[in-house]
ZAMARGU-4260 file (C-alpha; in steps of 0.2 Angstrom, whole numbers, plus 5000, padded with zeros to 4 digits):
<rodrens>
0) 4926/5103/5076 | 4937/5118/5082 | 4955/5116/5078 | 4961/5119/5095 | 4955/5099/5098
5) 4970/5092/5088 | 4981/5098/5101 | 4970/5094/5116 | 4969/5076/5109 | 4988/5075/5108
10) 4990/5075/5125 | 4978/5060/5126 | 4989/5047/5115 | 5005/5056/5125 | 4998/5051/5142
15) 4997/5032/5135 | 5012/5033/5128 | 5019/5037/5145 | 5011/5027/5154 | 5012/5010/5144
20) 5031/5016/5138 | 5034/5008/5158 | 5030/4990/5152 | 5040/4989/5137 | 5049/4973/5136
25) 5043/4967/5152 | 5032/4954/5144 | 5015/4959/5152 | 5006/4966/5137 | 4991/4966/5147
30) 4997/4977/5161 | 5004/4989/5148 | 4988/4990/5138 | 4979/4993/5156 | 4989/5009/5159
35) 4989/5014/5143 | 4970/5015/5142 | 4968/5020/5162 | 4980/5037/5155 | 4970/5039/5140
40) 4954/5040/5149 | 4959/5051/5163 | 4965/5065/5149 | 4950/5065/5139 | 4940/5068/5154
45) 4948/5085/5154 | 4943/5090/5137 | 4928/5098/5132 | 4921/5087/5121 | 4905/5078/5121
50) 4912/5061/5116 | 4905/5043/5110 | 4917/5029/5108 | 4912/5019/5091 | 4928/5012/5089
55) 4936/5006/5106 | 4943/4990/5116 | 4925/4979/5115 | 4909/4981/5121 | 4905/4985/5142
60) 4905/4967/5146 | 4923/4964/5137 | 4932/4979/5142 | 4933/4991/5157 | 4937/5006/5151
65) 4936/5013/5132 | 4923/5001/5128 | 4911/5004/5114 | 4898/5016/5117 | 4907/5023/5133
70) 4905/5042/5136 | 4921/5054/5137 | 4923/5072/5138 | 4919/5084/5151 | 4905/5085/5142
75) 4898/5105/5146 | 4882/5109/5135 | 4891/5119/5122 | 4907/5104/5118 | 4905/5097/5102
80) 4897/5079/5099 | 4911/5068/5091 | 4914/5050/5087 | 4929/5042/5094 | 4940/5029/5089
85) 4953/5024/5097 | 4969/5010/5101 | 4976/5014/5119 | 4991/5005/5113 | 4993/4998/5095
90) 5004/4986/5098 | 5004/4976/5115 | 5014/4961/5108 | 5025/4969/5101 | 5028/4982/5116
95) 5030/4966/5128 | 5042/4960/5117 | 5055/4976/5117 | 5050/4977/5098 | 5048/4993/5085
100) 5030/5002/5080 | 5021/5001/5096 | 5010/5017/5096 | 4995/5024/5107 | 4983/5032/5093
105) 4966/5040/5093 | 4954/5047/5080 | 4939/5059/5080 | 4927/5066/5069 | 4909/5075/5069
110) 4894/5063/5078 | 4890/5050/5065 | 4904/5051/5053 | 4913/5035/5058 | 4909/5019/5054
115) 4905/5006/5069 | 4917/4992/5064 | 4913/4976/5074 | 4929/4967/5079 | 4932/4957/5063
120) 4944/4955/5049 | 4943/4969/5035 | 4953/4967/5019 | 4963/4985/5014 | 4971/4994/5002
125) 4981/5011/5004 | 4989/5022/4994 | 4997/5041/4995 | 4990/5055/4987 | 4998/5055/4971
130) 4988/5038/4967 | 4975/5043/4976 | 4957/5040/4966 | 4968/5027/4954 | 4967/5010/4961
135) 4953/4998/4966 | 4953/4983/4978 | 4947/4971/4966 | 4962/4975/4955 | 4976/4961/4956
140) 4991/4966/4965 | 5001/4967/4951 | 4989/4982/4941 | 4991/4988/4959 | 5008/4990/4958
145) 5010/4996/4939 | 4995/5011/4944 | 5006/5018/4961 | 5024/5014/4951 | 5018/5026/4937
150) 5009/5038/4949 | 5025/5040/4960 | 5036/5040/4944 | 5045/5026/4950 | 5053/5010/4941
155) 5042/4994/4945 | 5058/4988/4954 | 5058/5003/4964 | 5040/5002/4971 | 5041/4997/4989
160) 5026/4986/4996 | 5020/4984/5015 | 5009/4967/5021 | 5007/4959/5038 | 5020/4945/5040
165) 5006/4930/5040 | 5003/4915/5032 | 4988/4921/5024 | 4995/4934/5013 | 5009/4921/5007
170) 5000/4923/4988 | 4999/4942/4989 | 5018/4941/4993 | 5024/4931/4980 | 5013/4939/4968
175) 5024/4955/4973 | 5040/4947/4972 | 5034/4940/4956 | 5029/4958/4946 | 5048/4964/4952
180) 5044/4974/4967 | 5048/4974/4983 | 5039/4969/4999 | 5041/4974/5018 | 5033/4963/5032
185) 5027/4969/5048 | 5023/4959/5063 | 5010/4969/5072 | 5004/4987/5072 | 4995/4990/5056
190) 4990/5008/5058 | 5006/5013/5057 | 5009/5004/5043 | 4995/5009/5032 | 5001/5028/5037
195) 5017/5025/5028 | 5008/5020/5014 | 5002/5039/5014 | 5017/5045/5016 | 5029/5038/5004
200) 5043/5053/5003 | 5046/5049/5023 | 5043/5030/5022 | 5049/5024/5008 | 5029/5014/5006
205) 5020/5017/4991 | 5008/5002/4994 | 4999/4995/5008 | 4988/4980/5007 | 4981/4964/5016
210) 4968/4959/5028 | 4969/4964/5048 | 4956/4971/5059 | 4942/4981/5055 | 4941/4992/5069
215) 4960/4997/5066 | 4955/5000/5047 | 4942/5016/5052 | 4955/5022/5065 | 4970/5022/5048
220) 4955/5028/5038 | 4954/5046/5048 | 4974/5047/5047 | 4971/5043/5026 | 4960/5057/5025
225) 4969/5068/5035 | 4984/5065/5022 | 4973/5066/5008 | 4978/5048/5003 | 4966/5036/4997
230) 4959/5021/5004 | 4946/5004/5002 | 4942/4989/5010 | 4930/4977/5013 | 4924/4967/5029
235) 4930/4949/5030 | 4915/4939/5040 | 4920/4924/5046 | 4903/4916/5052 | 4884/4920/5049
240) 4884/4928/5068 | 4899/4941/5059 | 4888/4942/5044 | 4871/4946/5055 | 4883/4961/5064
245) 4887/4969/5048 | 4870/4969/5041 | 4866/4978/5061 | 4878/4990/5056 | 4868/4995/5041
250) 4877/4986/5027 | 4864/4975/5016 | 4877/4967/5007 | 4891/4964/5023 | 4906/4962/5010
255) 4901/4978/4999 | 4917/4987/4995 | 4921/5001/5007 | 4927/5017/5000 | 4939/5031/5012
260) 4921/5041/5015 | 4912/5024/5019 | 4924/5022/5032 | 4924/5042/5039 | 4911/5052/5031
265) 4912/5069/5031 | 4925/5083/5027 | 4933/5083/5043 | 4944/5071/5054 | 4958/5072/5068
270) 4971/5059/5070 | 4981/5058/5083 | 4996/5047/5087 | 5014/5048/5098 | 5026/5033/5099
275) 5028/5019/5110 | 5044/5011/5104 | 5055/5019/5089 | 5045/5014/5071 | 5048/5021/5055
280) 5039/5038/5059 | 5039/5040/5076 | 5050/5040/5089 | 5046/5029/5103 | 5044/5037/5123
285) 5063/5042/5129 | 5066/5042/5148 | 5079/5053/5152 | 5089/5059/5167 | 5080/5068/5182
290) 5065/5062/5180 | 5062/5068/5162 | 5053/5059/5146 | 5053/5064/5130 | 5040/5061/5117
295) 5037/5060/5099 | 5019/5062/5092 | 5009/5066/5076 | 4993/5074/5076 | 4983/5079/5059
300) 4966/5087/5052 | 4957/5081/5036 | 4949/5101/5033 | 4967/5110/5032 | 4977/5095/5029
305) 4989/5100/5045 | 5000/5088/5049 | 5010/5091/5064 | 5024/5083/5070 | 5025/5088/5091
310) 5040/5082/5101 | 5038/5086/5119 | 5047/5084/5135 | 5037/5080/5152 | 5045/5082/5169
315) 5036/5065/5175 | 5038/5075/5195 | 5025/5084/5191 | 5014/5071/5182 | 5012/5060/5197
320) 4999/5049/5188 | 5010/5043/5175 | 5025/5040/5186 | 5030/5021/5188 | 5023/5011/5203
</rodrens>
């Protein structure tokens, strides 16, 4: 992939971003999600990219727009072939709701690197660099805890732990509270969470773990890489007909342990992401006087380990497409 794609692809989660930023605390998530991907769609057709959606918002009979398998791209002779994966707005609940952490986020990488998560749970575990290589999902949360304490040169006490406020990871909370560290819940949004894992100098997270979905665990996957963090996980079918779409996929054994390069293969990734509403990394879309919005993204490349943080300022006049109707 050439590097100039991680700035083209920027200005697809900004578009989204935009464009779904309208709906926020209106209580329609539906009708944000919609512009979001309508946006999304629309820039990617501008770039030149010969694109295949593997990760997307369900297959051609659920979905409209983004669906799996879907083309994108202006798709001239000489664009690159890439997989695509991508969450037109990460978040919709929480967006309706006037809430923190919605995102519009996107990844990419060579034809054939990504896996092709069926919409299913996916049990996952992330760390940052510095532990990277250290810790195994089958280890119990408290050896988790001890490994990243030491590998972030940190007190237990001071070892800061993120899961997903739901019943289901009630043990796994206790457990935490239990070894003496401390835990911070999210509601939704769980990208975003499992890049503050990777980035515990800005976050405060050294540890991420618990089940959510799977296609959202390849998207965190390419952000992981990109920040040279480590990552596992393991599907969570909840039926034989789940079970029967894992072994489709290629997995004999549909609850093997996943490792990062399971999830994106290859030496190369771009990740691209730009708030909705304010979370812990971004800032979410600012509309300001004159018909001005301001935007706060992150864009990243597993091959040089860039990571770039891009704040941009759109006068909405001339970006009719994106202006409130």
């Amino acid at each position: 992939m050439e590097r100039e794609l991680a700035l083209e692809v920027v200005r697809v989660t900004e578009a989204a971003a935009l464009s779904s930023a309208r709906w926020m605390g209106r209580g329609k998530k539906n009708e944000a999600d919609d512009a979001a991907t309508s946006a999304m769609r629309a820039v990617f057709e501008t770039i030149s990219i010969r694109g295949t959606v593997v990760i997307g918002e369900g297959e051609l009979d659920e979905a409209p727009m983004l669906y799996i398998g879907e083309k994108l791209g202006n798709r001239s002779e000489d664009s690159p072939e890439v997989d695509v994966a991508v969450d037109p707005l990460e978040g919709t609940t929480i967006l309706a709701k006037g809430h923190n952490n919605a995102m519009a986020v996107l990844a990419i990488g060579d034809r054939g690197t990504m896996l092709h998560a069926p919409d299913m749970y996916m049990q996952k575990m992330v760390v940052g660099p510095a532990a990277a290589g250290l810790i195994n999902l089958d280890d119990s949360i408290e050896k988790m805890i001890e490994t990243v304490a030491k590998a972030n040169q940190k007190r237990i006490e001071e070892v800061t732990v993120i899961v997903q406020e739901r019943e289901r990871h009630q043990e796994i909370i206790d457990s935490i509270l239990e070894a003496g560290a401390r835990v911070k819940l999210f509601g939704d949004g769980d990208v975003g969470a499992a890049i503050a894992a990777c980035m515990p100098e800005e976050s405060g997270i050294d540890l991420f773990v618990g089940i959510g979905g799977a296609p959202e665990g390849v998207i965190s996957a390419a952000a992981i890489k990109c920040l040279g963090g480590d990552m596992q996980a393991r599907l969570k079918p909840q039926s034989e007909e789940e079970r029967e779409r894992c072994r489709q996929m290629g997995l004999a054994d549909p609850e093997q342990l996943l490792t990062i390069n399971d999830l994106v293969s290859g030496d190369d990734a771009i990740f691209a992401a730009t708030g909705v509403s304010d979370g812990e990394l971004l800032q979410g879309v600012k509309f300001l006087s004159n018909n001005i919005a301001k935007t706060h993204s992150l864009v990243m490349r597993a091959k040089t380990r860039t990571v770039r943080f891009v704040e941009a300022r759109h006068s909405l006049d001339h970006k009719p497409n994106l202006v409130w109707k």
